[in-house]
TIBADREN-496306 format. One record per atom (N, C-alpha, C): x, y negated, z; chain; residue number from 0. Coordinates in nm, 4 decimals, decimal comma, always signed. Atoms other than C-alpha are relative to their C-alpha. Layout:
+----------+----------+----------+---+-----+
!     east !    north !       up ! c !   k !
+----------+----------+----------+---+-----+
!        X !        Y !        Z ! A ! NUM !
...
+----------+----------+----------+---+-----+
//
This chain:
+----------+----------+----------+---+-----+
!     east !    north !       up ! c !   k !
+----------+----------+----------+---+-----+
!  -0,1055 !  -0,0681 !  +0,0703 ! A !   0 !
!  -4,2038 !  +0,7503 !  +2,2152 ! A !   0 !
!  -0,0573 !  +0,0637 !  -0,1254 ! A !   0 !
!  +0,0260 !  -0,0336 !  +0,1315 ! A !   1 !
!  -4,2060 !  +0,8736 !  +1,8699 ! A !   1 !
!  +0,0897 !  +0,1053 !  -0,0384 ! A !   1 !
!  -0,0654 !  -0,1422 !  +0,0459 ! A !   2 !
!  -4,0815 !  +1,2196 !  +1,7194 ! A !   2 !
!  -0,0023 !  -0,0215 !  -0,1610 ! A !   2 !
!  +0,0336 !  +0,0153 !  +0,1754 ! A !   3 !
!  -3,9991 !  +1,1931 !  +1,3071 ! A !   3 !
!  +0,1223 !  +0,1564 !  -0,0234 ! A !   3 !
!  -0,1008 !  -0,1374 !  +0,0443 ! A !   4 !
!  -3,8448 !  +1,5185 !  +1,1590 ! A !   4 !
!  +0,0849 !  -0,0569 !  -0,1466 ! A !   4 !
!  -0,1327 !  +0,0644 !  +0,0621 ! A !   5 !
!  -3,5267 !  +1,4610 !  +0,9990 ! A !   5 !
!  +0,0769 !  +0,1601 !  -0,0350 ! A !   5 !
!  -0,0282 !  -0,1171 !  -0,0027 ! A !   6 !
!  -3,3992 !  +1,7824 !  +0,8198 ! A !   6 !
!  -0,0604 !  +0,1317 !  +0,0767 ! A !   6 !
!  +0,0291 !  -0,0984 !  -0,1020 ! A !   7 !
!  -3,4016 !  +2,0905 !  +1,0825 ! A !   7 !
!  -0,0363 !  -0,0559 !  +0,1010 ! A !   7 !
!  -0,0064 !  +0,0327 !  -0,1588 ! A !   8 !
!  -3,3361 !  +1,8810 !  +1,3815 ! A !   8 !
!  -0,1585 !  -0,1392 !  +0,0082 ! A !   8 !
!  +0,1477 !  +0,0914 !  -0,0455 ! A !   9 !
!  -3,6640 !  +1,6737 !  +1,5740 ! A !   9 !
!  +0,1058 !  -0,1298 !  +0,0919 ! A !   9 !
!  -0,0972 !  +0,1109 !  -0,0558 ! A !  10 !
!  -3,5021 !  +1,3086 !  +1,6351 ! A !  10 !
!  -0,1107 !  -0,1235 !  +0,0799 ! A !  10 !
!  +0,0301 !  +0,0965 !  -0,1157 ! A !  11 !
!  -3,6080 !  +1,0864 !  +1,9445 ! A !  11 !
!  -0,0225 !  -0,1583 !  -0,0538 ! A !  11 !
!  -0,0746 !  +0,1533 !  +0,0541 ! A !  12 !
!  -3,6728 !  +0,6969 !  +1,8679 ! A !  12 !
!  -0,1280 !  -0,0477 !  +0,0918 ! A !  12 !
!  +0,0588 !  +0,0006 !  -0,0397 ! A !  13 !
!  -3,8020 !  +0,4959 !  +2,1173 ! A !  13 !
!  -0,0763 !  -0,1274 !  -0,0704 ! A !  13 !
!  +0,0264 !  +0,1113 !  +0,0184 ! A !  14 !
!  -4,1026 !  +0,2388 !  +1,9963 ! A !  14 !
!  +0,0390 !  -0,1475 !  +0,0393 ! A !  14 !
!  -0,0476 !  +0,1804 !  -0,0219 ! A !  15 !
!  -3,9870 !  -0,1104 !  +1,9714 ! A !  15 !
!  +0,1187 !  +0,0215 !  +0,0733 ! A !  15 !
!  -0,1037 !  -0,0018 !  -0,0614 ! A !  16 !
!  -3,6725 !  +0,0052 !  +2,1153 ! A !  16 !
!  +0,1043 !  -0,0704 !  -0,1358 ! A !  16 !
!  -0,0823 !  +0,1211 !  +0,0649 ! A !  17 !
!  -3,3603 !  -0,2794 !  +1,9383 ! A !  17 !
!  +0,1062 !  +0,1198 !  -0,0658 ! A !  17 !
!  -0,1507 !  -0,1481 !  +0,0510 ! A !  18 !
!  -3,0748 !  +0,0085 !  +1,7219 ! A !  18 !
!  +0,1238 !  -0,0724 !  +0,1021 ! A !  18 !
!  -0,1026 !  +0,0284 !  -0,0159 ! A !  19 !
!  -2,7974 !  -0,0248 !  +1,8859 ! A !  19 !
!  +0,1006 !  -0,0422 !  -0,1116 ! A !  19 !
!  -0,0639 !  +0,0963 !  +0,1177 ! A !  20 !
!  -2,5118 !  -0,2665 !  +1,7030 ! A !  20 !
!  +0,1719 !  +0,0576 !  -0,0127 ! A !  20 !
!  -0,1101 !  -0,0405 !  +0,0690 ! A !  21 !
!  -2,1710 !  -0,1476 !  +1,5919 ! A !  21 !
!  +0,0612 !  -0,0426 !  -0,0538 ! A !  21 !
!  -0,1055 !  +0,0983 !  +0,0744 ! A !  22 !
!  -1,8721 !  -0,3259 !  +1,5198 ! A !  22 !
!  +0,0902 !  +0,1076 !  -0,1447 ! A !  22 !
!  -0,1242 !  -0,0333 !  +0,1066 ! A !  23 !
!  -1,6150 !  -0,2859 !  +1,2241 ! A !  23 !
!  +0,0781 !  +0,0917 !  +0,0542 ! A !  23 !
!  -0,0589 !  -0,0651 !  -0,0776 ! A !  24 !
!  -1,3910 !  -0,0151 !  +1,3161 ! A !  24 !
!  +0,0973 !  -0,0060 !  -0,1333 ! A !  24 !
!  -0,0534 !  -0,0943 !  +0,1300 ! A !  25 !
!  -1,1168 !  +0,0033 !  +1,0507 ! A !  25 !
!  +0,1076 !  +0,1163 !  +0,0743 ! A !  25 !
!  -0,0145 !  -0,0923 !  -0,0446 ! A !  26 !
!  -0,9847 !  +0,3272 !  +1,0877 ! A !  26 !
!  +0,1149 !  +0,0516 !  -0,0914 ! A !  26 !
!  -0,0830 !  -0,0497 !  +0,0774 ! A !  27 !
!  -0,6199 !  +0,4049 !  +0,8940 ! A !  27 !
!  +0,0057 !  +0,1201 !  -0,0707 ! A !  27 !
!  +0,0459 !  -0,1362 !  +0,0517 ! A !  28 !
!  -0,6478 !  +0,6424 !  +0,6279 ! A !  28 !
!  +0,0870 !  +0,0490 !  -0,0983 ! A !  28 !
!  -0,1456 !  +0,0023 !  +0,0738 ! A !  29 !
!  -0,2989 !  +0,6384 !  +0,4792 ! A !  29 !
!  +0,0760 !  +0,1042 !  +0,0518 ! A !  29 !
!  -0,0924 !  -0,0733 !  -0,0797 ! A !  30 !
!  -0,0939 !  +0,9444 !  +0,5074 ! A !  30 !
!  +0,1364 !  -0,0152 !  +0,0300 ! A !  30 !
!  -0,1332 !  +0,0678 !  -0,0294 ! A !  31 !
!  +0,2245 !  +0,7392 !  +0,5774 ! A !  31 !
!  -0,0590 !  -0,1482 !  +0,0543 ! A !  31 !
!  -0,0228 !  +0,1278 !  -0,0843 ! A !  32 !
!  +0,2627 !  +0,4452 !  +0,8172 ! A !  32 !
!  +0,0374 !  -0,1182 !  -0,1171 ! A !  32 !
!  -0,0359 !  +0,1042 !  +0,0775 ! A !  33 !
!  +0,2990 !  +0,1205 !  +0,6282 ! A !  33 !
!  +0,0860 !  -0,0696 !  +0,1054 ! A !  33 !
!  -0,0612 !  +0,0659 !  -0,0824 ! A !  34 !
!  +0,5742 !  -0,1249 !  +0,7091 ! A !  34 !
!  +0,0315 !  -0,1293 !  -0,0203 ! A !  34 !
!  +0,0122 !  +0,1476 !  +0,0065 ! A !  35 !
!  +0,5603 !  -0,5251 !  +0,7110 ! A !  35 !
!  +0,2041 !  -0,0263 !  -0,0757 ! A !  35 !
!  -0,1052 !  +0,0708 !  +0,1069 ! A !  36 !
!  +0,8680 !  -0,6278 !  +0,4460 ! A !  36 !
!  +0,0053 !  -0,0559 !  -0,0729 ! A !  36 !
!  +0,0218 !  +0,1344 !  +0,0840 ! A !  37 !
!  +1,0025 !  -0,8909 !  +0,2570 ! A !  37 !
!  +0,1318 !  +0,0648 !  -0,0889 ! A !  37 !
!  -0,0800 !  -0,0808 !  +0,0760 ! A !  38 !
!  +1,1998 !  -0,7073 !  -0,0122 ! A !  38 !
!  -0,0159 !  -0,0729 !  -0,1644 ! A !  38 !
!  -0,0395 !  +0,0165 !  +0,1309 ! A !  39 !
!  +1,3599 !  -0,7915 !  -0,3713 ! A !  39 !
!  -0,0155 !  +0,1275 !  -0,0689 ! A !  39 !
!  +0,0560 !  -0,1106 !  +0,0857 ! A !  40 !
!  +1,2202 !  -0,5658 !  -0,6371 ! A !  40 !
!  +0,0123 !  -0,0419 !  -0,1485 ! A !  40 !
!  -0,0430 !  +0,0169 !  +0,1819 ! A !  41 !
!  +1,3179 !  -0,5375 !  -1,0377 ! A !  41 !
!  -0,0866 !  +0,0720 !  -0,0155 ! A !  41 !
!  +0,0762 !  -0,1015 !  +0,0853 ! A !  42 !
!  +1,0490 !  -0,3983 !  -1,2803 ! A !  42 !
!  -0,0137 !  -0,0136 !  -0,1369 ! A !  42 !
!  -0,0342 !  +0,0286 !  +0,1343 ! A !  43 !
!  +1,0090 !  -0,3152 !  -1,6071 ! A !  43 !
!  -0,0593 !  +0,0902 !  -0,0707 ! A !  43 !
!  +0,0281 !  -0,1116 !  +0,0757 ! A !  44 !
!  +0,8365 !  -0,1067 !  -1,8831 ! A !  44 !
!  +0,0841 !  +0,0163 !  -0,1041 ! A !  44 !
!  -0,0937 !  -0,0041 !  +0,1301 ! A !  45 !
!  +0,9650 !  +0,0507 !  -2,2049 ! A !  45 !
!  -0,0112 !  -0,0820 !  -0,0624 ! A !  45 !
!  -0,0591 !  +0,0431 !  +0,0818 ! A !  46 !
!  +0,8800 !  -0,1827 !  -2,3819 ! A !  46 !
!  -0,0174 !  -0,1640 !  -0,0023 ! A !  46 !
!  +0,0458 !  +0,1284 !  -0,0555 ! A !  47 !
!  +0,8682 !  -0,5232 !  -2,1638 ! A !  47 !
!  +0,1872 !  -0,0169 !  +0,0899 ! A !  47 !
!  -0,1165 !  -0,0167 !  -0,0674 ! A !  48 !
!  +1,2489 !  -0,6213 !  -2,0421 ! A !  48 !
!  -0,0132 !  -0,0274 !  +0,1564 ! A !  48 !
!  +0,0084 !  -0,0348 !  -0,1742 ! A !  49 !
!  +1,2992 !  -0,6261 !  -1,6429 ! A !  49 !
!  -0,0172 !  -0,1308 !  +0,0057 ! A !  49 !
!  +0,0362 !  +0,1367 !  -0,1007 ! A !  50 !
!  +1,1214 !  -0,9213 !  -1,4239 ! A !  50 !
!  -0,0171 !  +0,0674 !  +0,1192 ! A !  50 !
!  +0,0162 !  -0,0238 !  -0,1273 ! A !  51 !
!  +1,1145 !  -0,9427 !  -1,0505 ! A !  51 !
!  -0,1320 !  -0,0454 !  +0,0487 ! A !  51 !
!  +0,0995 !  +0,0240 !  -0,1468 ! A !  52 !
!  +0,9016 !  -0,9389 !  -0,7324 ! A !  52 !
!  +0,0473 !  +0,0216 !  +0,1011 ! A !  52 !
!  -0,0750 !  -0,0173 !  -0,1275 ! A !  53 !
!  +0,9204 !  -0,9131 !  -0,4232 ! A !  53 !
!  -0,1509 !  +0,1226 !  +0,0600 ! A !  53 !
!  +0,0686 !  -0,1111 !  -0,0868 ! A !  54 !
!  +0,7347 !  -0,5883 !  -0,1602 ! A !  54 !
!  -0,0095 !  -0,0871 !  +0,1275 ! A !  54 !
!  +0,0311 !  +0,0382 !  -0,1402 ! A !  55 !
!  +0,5698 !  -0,6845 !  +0,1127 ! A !  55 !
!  -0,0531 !  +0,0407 !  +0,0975 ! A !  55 !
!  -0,0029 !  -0,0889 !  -0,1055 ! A !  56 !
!  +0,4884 !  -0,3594 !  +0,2735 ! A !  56 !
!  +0,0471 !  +0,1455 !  -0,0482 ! A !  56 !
!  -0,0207 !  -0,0937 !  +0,0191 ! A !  57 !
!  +0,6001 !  -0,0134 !  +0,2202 ! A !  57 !
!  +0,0042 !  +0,1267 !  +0,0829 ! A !  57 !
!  +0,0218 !  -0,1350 !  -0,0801 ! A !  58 !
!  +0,5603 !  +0,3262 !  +0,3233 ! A !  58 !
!  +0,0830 !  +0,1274 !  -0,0784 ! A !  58 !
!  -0,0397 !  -0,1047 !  +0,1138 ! A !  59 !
!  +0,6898 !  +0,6976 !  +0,2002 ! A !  59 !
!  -0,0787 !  +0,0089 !  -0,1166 ! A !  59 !
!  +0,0761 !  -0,0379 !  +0,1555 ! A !  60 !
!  +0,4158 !  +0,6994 !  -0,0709 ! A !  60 !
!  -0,0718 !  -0,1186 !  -0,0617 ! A !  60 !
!  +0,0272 !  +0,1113 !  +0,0392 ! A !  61 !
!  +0,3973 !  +0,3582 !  -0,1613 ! A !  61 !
!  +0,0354 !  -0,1627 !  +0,0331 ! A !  61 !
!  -0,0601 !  +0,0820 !  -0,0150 ! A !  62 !
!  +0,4614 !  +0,0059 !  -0,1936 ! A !  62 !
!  -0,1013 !  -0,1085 !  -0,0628 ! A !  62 !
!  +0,1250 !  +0,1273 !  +0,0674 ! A !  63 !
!  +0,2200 !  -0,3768 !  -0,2285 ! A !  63 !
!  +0,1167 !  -0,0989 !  +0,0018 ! A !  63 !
!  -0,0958 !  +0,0830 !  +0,0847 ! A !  64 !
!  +0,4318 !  -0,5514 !  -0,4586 ! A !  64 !
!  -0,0539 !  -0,1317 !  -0,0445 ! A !  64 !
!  +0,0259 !  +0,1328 !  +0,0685 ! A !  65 !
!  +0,3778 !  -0,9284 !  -0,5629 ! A !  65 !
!  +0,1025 !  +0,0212 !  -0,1377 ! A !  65 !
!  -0,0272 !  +0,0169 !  +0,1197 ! A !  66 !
!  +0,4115 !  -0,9698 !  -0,9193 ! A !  66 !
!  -0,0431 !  -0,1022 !  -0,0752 ! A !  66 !
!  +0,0594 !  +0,1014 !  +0,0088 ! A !  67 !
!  +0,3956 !  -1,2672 !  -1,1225 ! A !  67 !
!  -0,0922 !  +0,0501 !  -0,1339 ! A !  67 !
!  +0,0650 !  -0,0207 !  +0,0392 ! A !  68 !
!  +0,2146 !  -1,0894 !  -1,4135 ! A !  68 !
!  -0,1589 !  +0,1135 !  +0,0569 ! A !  68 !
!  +0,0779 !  -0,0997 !  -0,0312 ! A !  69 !
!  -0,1424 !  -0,8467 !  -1,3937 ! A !  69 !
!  +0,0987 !  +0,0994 !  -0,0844 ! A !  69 !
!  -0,0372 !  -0,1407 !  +0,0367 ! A !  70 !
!  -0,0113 !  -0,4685 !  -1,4630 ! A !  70 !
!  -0,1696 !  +0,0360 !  -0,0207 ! A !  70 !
!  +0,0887 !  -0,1272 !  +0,0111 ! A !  71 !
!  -0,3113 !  -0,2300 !  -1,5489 ! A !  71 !
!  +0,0092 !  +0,0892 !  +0,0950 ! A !  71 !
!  +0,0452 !  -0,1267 !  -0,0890 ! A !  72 !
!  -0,4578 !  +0,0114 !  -1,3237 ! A !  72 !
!  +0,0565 !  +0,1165 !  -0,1024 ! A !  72 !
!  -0,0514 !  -0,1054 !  +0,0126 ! A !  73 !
!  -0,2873 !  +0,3418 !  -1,3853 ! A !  73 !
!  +0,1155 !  -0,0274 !  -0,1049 ! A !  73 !
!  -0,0811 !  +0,0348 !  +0,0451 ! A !  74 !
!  +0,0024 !  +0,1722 !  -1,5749 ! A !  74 !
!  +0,1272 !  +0,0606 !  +0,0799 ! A !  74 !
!  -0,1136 !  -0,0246 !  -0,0119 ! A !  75 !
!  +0,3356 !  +0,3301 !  -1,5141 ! A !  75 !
!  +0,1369 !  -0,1208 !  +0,0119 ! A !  75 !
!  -0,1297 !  +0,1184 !  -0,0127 ! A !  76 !
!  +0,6714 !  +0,0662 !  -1,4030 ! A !  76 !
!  +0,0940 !  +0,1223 !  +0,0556 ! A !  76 !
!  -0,1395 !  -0,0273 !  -0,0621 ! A !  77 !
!  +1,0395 !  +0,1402 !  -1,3312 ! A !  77 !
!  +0,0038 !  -0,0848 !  +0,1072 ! A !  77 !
!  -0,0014 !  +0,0578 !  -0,1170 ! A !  78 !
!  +1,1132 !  +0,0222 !  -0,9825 ! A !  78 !
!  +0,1414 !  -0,0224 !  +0,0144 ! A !  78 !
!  -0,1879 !  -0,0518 !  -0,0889 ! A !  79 !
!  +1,5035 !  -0,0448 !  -0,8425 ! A !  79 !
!  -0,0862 !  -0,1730 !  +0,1028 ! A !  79 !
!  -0,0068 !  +0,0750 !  -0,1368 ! A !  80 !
!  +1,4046 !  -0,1821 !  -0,4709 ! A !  80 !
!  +0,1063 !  -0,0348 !  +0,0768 ! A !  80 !
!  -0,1262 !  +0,0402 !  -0,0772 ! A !  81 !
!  +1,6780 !  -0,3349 !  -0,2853 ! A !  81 !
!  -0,0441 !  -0,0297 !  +0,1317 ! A !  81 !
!  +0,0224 !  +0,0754 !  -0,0991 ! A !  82 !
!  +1,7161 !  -0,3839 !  +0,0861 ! A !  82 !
!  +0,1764 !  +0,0114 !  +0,0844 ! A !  82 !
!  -0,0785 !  -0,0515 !  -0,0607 ! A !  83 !
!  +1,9973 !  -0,3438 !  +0,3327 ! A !  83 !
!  -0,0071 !  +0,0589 !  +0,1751 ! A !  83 !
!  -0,0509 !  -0,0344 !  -0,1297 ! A !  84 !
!  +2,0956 !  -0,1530 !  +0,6115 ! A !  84 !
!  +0,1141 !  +0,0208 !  +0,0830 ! A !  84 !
!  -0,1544 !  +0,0224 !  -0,0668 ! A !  85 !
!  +2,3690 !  -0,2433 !  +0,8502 ! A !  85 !
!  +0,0561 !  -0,1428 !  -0,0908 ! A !  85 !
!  -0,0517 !  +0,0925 !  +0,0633 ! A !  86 !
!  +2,5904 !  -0,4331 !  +0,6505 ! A !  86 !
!  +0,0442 !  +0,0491 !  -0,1331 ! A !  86 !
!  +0,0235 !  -0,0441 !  +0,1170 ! A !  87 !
!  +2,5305 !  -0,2284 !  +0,3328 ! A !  87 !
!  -0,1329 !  -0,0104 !  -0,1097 ! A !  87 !
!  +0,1009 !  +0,0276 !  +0,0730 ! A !  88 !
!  +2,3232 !  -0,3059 !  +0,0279 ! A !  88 !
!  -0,0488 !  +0,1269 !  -0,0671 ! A !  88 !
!  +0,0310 !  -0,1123 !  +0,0539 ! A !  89 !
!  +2,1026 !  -0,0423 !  -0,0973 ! A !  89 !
!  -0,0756 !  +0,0068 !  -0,1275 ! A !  89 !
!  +0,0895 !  +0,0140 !  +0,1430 ! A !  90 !
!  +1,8867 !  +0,0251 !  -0,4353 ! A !  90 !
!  -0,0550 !  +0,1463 !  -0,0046 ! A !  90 !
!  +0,1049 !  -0,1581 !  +0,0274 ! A !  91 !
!  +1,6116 !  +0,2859 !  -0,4713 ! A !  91 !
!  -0,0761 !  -0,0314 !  -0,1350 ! A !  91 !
!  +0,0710 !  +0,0030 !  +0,1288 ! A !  92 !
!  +1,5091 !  +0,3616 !  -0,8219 ! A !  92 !
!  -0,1115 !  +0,0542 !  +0,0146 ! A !  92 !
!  +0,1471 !  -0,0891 !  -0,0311 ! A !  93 !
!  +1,1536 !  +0,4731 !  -0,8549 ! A !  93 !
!  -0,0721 !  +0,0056 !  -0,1810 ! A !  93 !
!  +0,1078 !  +0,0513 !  +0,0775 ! A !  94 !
!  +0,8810 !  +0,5295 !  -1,1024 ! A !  94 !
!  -0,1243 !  +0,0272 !  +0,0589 ! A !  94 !
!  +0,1212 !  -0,0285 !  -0,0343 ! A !  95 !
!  +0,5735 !  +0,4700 !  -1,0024 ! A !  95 !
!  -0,1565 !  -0,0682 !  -0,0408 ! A !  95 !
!  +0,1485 !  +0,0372 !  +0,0422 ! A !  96 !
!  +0,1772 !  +0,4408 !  -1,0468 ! A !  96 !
!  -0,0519 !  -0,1329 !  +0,0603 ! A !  96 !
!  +0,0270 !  +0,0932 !  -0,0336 ! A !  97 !
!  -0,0308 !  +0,1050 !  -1,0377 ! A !  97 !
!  -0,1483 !  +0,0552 !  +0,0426 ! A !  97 !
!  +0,1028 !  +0,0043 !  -0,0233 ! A !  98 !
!  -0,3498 !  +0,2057 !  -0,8479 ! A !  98 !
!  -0,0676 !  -0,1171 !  +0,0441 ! A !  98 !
!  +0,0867 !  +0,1361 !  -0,0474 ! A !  99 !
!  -0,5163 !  -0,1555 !  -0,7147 ! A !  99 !
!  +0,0883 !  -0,1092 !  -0,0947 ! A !  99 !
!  -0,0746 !  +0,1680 !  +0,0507 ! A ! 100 !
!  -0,4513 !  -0,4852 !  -0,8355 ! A ! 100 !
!  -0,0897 !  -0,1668 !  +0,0504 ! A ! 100 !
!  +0,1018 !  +0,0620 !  +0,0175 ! A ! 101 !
!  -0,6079 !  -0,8144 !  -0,7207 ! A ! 101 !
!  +0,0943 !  -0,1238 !  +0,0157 ! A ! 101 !
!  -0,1099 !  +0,1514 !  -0,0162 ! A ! 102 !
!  -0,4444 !  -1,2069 !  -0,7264 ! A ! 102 !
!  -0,0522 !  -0,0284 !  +0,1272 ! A ! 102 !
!  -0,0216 !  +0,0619 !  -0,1442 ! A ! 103 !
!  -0,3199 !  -1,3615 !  -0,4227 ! A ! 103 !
!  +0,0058 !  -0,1733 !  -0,0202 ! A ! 103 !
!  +0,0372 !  +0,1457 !  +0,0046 ! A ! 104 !
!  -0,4623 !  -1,7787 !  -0,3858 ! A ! 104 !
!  +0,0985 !  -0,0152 !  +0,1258 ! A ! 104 !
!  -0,0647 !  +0,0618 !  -0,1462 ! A ! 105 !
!  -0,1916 !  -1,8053 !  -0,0676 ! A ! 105 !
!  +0,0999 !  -0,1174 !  -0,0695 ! A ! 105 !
!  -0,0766 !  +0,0993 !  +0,0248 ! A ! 106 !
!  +0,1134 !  -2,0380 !  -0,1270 ! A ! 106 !
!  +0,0957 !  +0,0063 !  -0,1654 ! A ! 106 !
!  -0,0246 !  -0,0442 !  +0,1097 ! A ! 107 !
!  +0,2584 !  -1,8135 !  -0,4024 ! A ! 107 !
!  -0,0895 !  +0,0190 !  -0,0869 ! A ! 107 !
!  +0,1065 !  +0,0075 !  +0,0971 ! A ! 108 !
!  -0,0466 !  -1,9336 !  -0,6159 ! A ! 108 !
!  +0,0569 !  +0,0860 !  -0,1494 ! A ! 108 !
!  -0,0524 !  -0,0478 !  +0,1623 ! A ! 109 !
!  -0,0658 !  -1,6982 !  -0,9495 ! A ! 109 !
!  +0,0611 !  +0,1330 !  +0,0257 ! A ! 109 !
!  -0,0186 !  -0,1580 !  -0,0061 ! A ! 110 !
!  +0,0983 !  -1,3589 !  -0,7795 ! A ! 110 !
!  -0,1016 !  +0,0933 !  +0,0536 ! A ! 110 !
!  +0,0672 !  -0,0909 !  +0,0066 ! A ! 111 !
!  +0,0002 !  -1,0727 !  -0,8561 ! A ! 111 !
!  -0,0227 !  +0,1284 !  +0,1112 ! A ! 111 !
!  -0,0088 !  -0,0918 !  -0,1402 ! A ! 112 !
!  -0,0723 !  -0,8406 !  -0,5345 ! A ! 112 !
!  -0,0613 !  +0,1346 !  -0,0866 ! A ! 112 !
!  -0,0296 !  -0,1507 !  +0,1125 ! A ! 113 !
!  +0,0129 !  -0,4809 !  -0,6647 ! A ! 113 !
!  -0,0079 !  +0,1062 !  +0,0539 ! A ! 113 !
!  -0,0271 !  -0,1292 !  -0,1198 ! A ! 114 !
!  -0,0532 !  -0,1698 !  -0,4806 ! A ! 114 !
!  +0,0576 !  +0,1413 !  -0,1342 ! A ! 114 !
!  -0,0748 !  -0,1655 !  +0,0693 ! A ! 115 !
!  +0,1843 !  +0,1634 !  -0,6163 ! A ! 115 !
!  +0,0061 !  +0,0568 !  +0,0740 ! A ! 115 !
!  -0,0597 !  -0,0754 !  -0,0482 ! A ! 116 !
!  +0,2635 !  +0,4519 !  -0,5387 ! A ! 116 !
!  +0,0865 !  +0,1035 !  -0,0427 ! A ! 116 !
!  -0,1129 !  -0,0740 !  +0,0704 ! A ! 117 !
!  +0,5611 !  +0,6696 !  -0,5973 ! A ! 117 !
!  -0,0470 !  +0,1278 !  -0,0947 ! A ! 117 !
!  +0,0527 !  -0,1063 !  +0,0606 ! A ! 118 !
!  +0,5436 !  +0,9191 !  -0,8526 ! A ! 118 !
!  +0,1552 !  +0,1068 !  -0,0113 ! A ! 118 !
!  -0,1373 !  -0,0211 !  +0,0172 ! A ! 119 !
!  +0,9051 !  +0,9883 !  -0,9179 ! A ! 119 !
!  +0,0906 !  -0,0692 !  +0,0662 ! A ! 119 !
!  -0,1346 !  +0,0234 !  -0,0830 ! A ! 120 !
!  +1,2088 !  +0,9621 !  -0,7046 ! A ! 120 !
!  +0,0872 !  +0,0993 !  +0,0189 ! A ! 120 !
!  -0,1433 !  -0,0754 !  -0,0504 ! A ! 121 !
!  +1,5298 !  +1,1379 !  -0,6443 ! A ! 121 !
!  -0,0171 !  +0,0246 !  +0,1372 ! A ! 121 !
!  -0,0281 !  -0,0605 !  -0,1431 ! A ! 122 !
!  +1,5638 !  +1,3550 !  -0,3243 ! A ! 122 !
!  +0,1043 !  -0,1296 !  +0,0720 ! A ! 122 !
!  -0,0571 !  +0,1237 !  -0,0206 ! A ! 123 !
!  +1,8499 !  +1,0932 !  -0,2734 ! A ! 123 !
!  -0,0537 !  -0,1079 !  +0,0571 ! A ! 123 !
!  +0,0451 !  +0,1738 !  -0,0496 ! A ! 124 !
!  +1,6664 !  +0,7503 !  -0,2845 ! A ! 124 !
!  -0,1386 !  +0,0517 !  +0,1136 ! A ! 124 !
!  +0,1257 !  -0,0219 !  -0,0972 ! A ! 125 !
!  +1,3859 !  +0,9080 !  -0,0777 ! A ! 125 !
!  +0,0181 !  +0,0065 !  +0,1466 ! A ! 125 !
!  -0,0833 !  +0,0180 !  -0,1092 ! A ! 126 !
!  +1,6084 !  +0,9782 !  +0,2068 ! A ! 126 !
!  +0,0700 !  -0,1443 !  +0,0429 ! A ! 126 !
!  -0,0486 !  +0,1685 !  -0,0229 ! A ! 127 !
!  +1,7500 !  +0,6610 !  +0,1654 ! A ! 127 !
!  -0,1535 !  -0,1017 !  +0,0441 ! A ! 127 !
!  +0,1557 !  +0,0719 !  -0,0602 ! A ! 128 !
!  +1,3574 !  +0,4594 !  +0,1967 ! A ! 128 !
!  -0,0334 !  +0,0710 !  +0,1487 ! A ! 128 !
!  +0,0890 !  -0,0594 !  -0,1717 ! A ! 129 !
!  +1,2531 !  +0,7338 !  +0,4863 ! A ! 129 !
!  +0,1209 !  -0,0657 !  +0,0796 ! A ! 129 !
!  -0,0799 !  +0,0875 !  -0,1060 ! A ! 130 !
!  +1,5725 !  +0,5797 !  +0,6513 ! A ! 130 !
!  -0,0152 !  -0,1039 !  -0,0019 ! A ! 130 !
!  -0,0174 !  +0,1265 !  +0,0444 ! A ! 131 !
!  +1,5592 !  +0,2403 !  +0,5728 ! A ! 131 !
!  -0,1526 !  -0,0418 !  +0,1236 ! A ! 131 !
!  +0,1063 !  +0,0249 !  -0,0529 ! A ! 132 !
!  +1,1478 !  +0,2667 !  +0,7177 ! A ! 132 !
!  +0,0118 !  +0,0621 !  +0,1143 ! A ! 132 !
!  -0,0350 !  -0,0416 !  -0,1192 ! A ! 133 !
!  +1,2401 !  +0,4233 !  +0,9917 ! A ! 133 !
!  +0,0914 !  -0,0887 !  +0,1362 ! A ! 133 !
!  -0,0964 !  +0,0892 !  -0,1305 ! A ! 134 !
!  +1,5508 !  +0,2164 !  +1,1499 ! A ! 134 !
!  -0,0967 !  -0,1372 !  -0,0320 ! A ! 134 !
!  +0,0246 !  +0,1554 !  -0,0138 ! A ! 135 !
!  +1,2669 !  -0,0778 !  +1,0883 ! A ! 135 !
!  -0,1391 !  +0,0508 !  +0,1235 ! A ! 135 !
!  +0,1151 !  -0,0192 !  -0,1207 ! A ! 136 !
!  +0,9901 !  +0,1118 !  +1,3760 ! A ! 136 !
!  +0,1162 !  +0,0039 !  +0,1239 ! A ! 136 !
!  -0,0851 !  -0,0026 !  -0,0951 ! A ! 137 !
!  +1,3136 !  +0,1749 !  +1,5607 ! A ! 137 !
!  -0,0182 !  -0,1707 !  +0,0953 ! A ! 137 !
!  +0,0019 !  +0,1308 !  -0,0647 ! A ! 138 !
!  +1,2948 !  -0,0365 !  +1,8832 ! A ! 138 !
!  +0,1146 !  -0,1239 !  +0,0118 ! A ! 138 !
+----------+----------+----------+---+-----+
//
């Protein structure tokens, strides 16, 4: 056995003993639940007229948008998300921030996989999304 000083504390290691091995753990670090969707999405800057995408997960403080252009990291968009609930169509306006960006090689060769998150919303449309993500964990 072997003694090596490590800071304050005196740490144990036994010769020729193998480290123990340790898998991947990913460990969620999102303070809102994400939720698996296939959603119609309009965007648009001031001074670029409105093109679509589609969301393909969302949460209260964010949303990974396919887009067929790159946006810029910390680039600002207008959002109006559509989905329905029941047998009513809904629309949540947003503005929000582009933190990630990286292209998606799946079938939709060329989109742009977009991570935002809300910056601006109406008390309104916010209630409207926390419902919307909600009746979709509902059993």
């Amino acid at each position: 056995m072997e003694y090596s000083k490590h800071g304050k504390d005196l740490m144990r290691k036994e010769v020729g003993e193998t480290k123990p091995r340790y898998g991947t753990v990913n460990f969620e670090k999102r303070k809102h639940p994400r939720f698996s969707v296939d959603l119609p999405v309009e965007y648009g800057r001031a001074d670029v007229s409105i093109k679509k995408g589609h969301v393909t997960n969302a949460s209260e403080g964010g949303l990974l948008l396919y887009l067929s252009e790159q946006i810029e990291i910390g680039n600002y968009l207008r959002l109006k998300l559509f989905f329905t609930m029941g047998s009513e169509l809904h629309a949540v306006e947003t503005m929000v921030e582009v933190v990630w960006v990286d292209i998606y090689l799946g079938d939709d060769c060329g989109d742009y996989r977009t991570g935002v998150r809300f910056v601006e919303i109406s008390t309104e449309d916010m209630s409207k999304l926390r419902k919307f993500l909600k009746s979709l964990s509902a059993p």
